[in-house]
C-alpha positions, 0 to 999 in steps of 0.5 A: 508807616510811611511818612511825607512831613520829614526833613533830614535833621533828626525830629527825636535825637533823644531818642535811642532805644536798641532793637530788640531790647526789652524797655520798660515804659510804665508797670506792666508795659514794655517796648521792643524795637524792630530792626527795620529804621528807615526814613518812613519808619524812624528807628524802627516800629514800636512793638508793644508787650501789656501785662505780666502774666496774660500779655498782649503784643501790640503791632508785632512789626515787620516778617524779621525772625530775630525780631520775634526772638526779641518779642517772646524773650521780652514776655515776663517770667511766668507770663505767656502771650494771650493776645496778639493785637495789630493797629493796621496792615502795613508792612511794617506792622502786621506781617509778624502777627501770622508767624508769632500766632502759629509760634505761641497758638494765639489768635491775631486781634485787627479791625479786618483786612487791608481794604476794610473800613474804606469810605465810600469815595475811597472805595470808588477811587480804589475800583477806579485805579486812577489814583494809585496808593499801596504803598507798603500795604500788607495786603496778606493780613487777615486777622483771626479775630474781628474787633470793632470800635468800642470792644474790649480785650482783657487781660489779667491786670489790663483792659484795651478799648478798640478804637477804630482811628481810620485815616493813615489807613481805613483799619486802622485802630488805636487801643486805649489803656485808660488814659493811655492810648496806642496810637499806631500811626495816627498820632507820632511825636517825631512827624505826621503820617503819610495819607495816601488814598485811597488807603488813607483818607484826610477826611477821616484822619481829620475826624479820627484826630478831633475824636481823640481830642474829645478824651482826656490822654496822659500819653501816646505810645506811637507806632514809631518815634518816643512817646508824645507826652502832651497828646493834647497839644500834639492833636491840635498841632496836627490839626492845625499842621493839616489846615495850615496845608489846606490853606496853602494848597488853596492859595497856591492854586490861585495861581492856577490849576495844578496837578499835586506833584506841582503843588507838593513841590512848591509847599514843601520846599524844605522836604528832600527830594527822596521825599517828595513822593510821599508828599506829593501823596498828602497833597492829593489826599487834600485835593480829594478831601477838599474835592468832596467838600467842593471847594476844588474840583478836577480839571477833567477826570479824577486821577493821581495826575489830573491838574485842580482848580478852585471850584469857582474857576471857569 
């Protein structure tokens, strides 16, 4: 995960769980924590173990072997590893899937490679190479088993609908567990997720958040931080986050055309400077979104650089 909406005070000070250990979040559901905090990943990434006797291990995290070690002494006595599922291909997300399947012989479960599920105006940016990206992509991961939107992973006790949430990156899948959903990087509690294209892509994260808002959720357990205990409210908080960033982009270019760095660096005004970067990524995510739907346009060709205008500016 990498993330541009964050500020030095701590977004979740409650939360304070050890690397590496085991903790029980419901019957049947444990967290383990990798040791790999940062300020693009929180404390660490959340991985995941449903089930007692046939468990699956949601996002087994970045290549760290004591991480492992954590993930398998957390399997239930008389329980053993029968899926391994990841939500996409960041760094750190996906590399400890490969390790853990050759260590306990089960496939790894994902919507496909890092490049999988881009839009067509992704794919074109991409085969481009003007608008940059990459940024903490796994670009080795490559899953054994193809799972796409709608299928379902069981186990003994539990069942997984794969839900394919593209937006913080094109493969990215969420798993929902009844009312409960893995919602990896889409939905966090303790900030919003970077979209950088053409990895991400605001449009369909937009649409991916209007999607969940159509189910009815008890609790998101994220990729990082707590877990969000009125997802309801949470989707339309980033709903309403990202309009709220639209809007000012929009207004800030009445002042004229501006390139994103400059319109970053103007919105967020209380993000550190360490962090403009990634922000400067969201705000070209938007000027490609709102390019599309023809409400900006490039002044000369589209690139990462390239300086916007209202569409109706001569």
């Amino acid at each position: 995960m990498l993330n541009g909406d964050t500020t030095m005070q701590d977004p979740q000070p409650e939360f304070q769980p050890l690397p590496g250990k085991a903790e029980p979040l419901a019957p049947g559901l444990l967290r383990v924590l990798a040791p790999n905090a940062s300020p693009m990943t929180f404390r660490g990434t959340n991985t995941y173990l449903l089930g007692t006797r046939e468990v699956a291990v949601i996002d087994p995290g970045p290549m760290d072997e004591s991480h492992m070690e954590a993930i398998l002494a957390a399997v239930p006595k008389g329980g053993r590893i029968t899926q391994i599922l990841v939500t996409h291909a960041h760094l750190d997300h996906s590399p400890l899937a490969a390790a853990l399947s050759d260590r306990v012989g089960v496939p790894v479960s994902g919507f496909g490679g890092a490049h999988a599920g881009r839009s067509e105006v992704m794919q074109a940016l991409a085969r481009s190479g003007t608008v940059g990206g990459g940024e903490g992509v796994d670009l080795a991961f490559s899953p054994d088993v193809i799972l796409s939107d709608g299928d379902v992973v069981k186990g003994d006790g539990w069942q997984l609908e794969a839900l394919h949430t593209p937006g913080h990156m094109a493969n990215h899948l969420s798993f929902a567990w009844d009312d409960v959903l893995f919602s990896g990087d889409l939905v966090m509690g303790w900030a919003t997720s970077l979209v950088s294209p053409p990895d991400g892509d605001l449009t369909t994260f937009m649409a991916s958040l209007r999607r969940l808002q159509n189910r009815s959720w008890s609790i998101f357990h994220p990729g990082h931080g707590a877990p969000v205990g009125m997802p309801a409210r949470r989707l339309s908080d980033l709903i309403a986050h990202r309009q709220g960033r639209e809007f000012s982009i929009v207004r800030a270019l009445d002042d004229g055309p501006a390139t994103a760095a400059q319109l970053a660096a103007r919105i967020y005004v209380d993000t550190p400077k360490s962090l403009l970067p990634a922000a400067t990524r969201n705000v070209l995510a938007h000027l490609i979104d709102l390019t599309v739907r023809s409400v900006v346009a490039p002044v000369s060709d589209l690139n990462a650089n390239a300086q916007f205008q209202h569409n109706s500016a001569g």
